[in-house]
N, C-alpha and C positions, 0 to 999 in steps of 0.2 A: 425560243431562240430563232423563229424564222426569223431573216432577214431580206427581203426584195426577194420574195417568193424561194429562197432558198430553207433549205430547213437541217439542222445539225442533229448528229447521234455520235453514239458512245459504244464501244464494246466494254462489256467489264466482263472479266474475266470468270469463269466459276471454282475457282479455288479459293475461298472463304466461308470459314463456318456462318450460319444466318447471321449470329449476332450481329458479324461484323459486317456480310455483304448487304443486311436489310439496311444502315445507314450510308453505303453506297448509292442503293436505288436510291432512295430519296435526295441525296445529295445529289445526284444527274437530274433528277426532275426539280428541284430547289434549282439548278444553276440556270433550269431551262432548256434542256436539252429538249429534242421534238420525241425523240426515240432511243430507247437505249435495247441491245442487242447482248447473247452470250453465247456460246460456242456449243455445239452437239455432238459432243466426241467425248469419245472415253477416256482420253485422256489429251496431251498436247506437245509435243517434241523436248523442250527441255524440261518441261514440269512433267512428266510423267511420275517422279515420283511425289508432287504433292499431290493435297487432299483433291479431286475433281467432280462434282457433285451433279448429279443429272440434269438438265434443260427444263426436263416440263416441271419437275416439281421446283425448281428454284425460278422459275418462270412466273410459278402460279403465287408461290412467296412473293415476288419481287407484284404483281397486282396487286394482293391483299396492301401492300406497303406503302402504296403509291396511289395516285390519283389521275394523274392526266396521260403523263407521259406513254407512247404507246412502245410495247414489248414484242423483241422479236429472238425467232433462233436464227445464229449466222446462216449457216446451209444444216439443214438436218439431213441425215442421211441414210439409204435403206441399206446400208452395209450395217445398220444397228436396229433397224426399225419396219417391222412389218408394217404396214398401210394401214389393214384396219384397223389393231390396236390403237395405234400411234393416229389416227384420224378422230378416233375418241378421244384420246387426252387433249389432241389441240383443239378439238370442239369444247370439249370441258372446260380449258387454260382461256378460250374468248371470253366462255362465259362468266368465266369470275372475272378476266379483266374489262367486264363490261366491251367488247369488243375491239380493246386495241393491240391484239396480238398480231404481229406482222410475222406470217410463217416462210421462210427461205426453205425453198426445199434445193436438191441437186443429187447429181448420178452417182457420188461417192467418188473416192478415191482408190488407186492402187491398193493392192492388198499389204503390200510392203512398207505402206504409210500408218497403218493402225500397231498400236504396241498389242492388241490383244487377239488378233488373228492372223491364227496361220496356215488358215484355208486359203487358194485361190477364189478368186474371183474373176467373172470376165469384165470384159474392159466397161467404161461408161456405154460407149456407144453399142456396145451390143445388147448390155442391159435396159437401153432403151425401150423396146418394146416388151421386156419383161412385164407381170403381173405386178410386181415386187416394185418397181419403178414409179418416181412419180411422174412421170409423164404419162402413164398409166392409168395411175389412181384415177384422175376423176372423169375417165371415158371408157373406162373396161369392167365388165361387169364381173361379180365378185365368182360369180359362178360358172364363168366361162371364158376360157382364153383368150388374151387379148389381138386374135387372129379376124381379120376380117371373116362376118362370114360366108361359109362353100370356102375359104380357102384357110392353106395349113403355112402361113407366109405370117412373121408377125408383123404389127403395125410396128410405124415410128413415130416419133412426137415429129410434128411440121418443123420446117426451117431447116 
């Protein structure tokens, strides 16, 4: 569906049993879309109480199903997802989609914004320089704080 270098995507939603959402994916890649996209939350403001089904494994279904189209998460978020778990399954999810998984990472939201916690959390920008953080991830080494080192000041991501 590029058109003069522009190129089109879809979110679909994950509240559908496979049956039904394996003939979504394909129908987004059948219309042509460039990229289809789905959401990495436990649940979602007024669907909270329908079915809501995980990212990486309706992910990895929505690859096996499909063929060209490339697959992303909206923003996934360490308010649900530690690093290095979660850095293996999207390694795993390229590799079955033959590498076209497009990963949105981001700081997370308010605590007030998730139906299923009701811990605090500190704001995005403080969790910046968190471990936990992907601004983090792929410059902080797993074994040691994301502190420059000789000091006890954490890093921030640039910008």
């Amino acid at each position: 569906m590029t058109t003069d270098g522009l190129r089109f995507g879809i979110v679909l939603l994950p509240q559908d049993r496979w049956v039904h959402a394996r003939e979504r994916w394909q129908r987004a890649e059948a219309m042509g879309f460039d990229h289809a996209w789905t959401y990495d939350h436990l649940a979602w403001r007024t669907l909270v109480d329908e079915p809501w089904f995980a990212t990486v494994p309706l992910l990895a279904a929505a690859a096996t199903a499909t063929q060209r189209i490339r697959l992303g998460t909206w923003v996934a978020s360490p308010n649900y997802r530690h690093p290095v778990p979660f850095a293996k399954d999207v390694m795993g999810l390229d590799d079955i989609s033959g590498g076209r998984l497009l990963l949105g990472l981001g700081a997370g939201g308010p605590a007030g914004t998730r139906a299923s916690s009701a811990r605090r959390r500190a704001s995005p920008s403080a969790r910046a320089g968190s471990p936990s953080s992907p601004s983090c991830w792929t410059r902080c080494s797993p074994s040691r704080s994301p502190s420059t080192p000789g000091s006890s000041t954490p890093r921030t991501a640039p910008g």
